[in-house]
Steps between C-alpha positions, in 0.01 A plus 500: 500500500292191493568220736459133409243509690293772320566293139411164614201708707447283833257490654620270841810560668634180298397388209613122287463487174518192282665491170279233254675396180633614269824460743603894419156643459474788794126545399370183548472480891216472751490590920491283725119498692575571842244262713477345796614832676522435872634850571405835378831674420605200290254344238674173505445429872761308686608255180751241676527159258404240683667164624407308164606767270808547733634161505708339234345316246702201397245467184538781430770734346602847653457826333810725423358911600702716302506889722630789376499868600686802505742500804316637744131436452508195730516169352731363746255617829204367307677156412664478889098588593344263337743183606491590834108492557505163316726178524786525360555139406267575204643793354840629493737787372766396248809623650693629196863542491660880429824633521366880639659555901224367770244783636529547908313148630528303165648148547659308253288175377164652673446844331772399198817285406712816501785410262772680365516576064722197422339297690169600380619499112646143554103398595416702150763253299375176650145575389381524888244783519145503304503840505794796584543869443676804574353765729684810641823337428408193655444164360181306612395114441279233548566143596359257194530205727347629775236624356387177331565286788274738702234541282433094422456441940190740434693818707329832337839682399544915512806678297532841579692596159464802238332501188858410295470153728108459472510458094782290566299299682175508295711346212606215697196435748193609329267352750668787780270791611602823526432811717586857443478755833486876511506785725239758514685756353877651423494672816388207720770243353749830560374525852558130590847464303589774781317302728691217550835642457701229345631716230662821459328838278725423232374104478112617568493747224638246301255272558236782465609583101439053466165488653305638206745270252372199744200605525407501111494129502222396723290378194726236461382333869154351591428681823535836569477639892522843581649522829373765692358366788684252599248284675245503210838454256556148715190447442478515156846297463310230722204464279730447190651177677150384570382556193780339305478207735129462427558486127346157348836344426614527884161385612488179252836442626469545905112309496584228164394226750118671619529596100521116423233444719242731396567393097441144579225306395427261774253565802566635812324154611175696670 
């Protein structure tokens, strides 16, 4: 059978791929060059955002990074990565509420607001959540408020949701990126489901038969990571948030004074 791999044929141990417009074109994508390599076994070298990319911009507003995956193929690791080599004060993981029983180590108002149903469907009716959904029995939402209030102090914002969430979301915040990972293969995401033995063979194989549904709707997302290698996956995810953050918008926004400076018409008095 042919992996992922094999169809998308890869030719590093991770690969990003970024979606261009139309919004649900999947052929109209490039790869991301991978310079600046300071080690061998990674072509992206050691890519850590630095302190002015890190810090919050008051100018400037956050972005919302919509992440999806199949359970299993690592979004969470990659997302817990990535804020721990960089400051946290400028990025941050919306904490969404659910009403599914807390995993061994989950605590409530860090990893989620774990709520029972009529609690949660009470949020619903008041119009609290920008986006919710049902997965595996369980309900799932996003704070509106929070979100918003985040967002406008400049704080870079990641929702680790499913794809029912993320068009939610695109309908309401347009300006939101989004980022689709993958395992290498069936096997692979089989292997780690086993792995980290949360779930029982009943749940996994459950979740098996829903990774190829979930899976069909990566064309809907800008970036695409395989995650094979987890290092070069980070990677990858890291050069996303610089590139976004390097866009002209963010840069006219974060340097509008130099900006001002440079467009004037007076001398620099030499």
């Amino acid at each position: 059978m042919r992996t992922v791999c094999d169809t998308l044929r890869l030719h590093f141990s991770a690969h990003v791929f970024i979606r261009n417009k139309p919004r649900y074109s999947p052929h109209n994508r490039f790869k991301l060059s991978h310079m600046g390599s300071k080690d061998p076994e990674h072509p992206l070298g050691d890519l850590v955002l630095t302190d002015s990319e890190s810090k919050i911009d008051m100018m400037g507003q956050g972005t919302l990074y919509i992440v999806s995956a199949p359970s299993g193929a690592g979004k969470s690791s990659l997302i817990a990565a990535l804020l721990e080599k960089n400051p946290t004060y400028a990025m941050k993981v919306s904490v969404s509420h659910t009403t599914r029983q807390p995993r061994p180590g989950e605590q409530d108002g860090i990893h989620y607001h774990f709520v029972d149903k009529a609690h949660f469907e009470a949020l619903i009716a008041k119009g609290e959540f920008l986006e919710y959904a049902e997965v595996f029995g369980n309900y799932y939402g996003t704070s509106q408020v929070w979100i918003e209030n985040t967002l406008k102090k400049g704080i870079d914002i990641f929702l680790d949701i499913d794809w029912q969430g993320a068009r939610q979301i695109r309908q309401k915040m347009p300006a939101a990126r989004s980022i689709f990972i993958l395992p290498p293969s069936k096997e692979e995401l089989e292997r780690r489901l086993n792995a980290r033995g949360q779930d029982n063979q009943e749940v996994i194989e459950k979740r098996m038969s829903e990774a190829q549904s979930e899976t069909s709707h990566y064309p809907e997302y800008d970036y695409l990571i395989i995650n094979d290698e987890f290092d070069a996956a980070l990677m990858d995810f890291k050069a996303i948030i610089r590139a976004e953050r390097l866009k002209q918008d963010k840069q006219a926004a974060k340097y509008s004074s130099m900006l001002s400076e440079l467009l004037s018409t007076g001398t620099t008095g030499q």
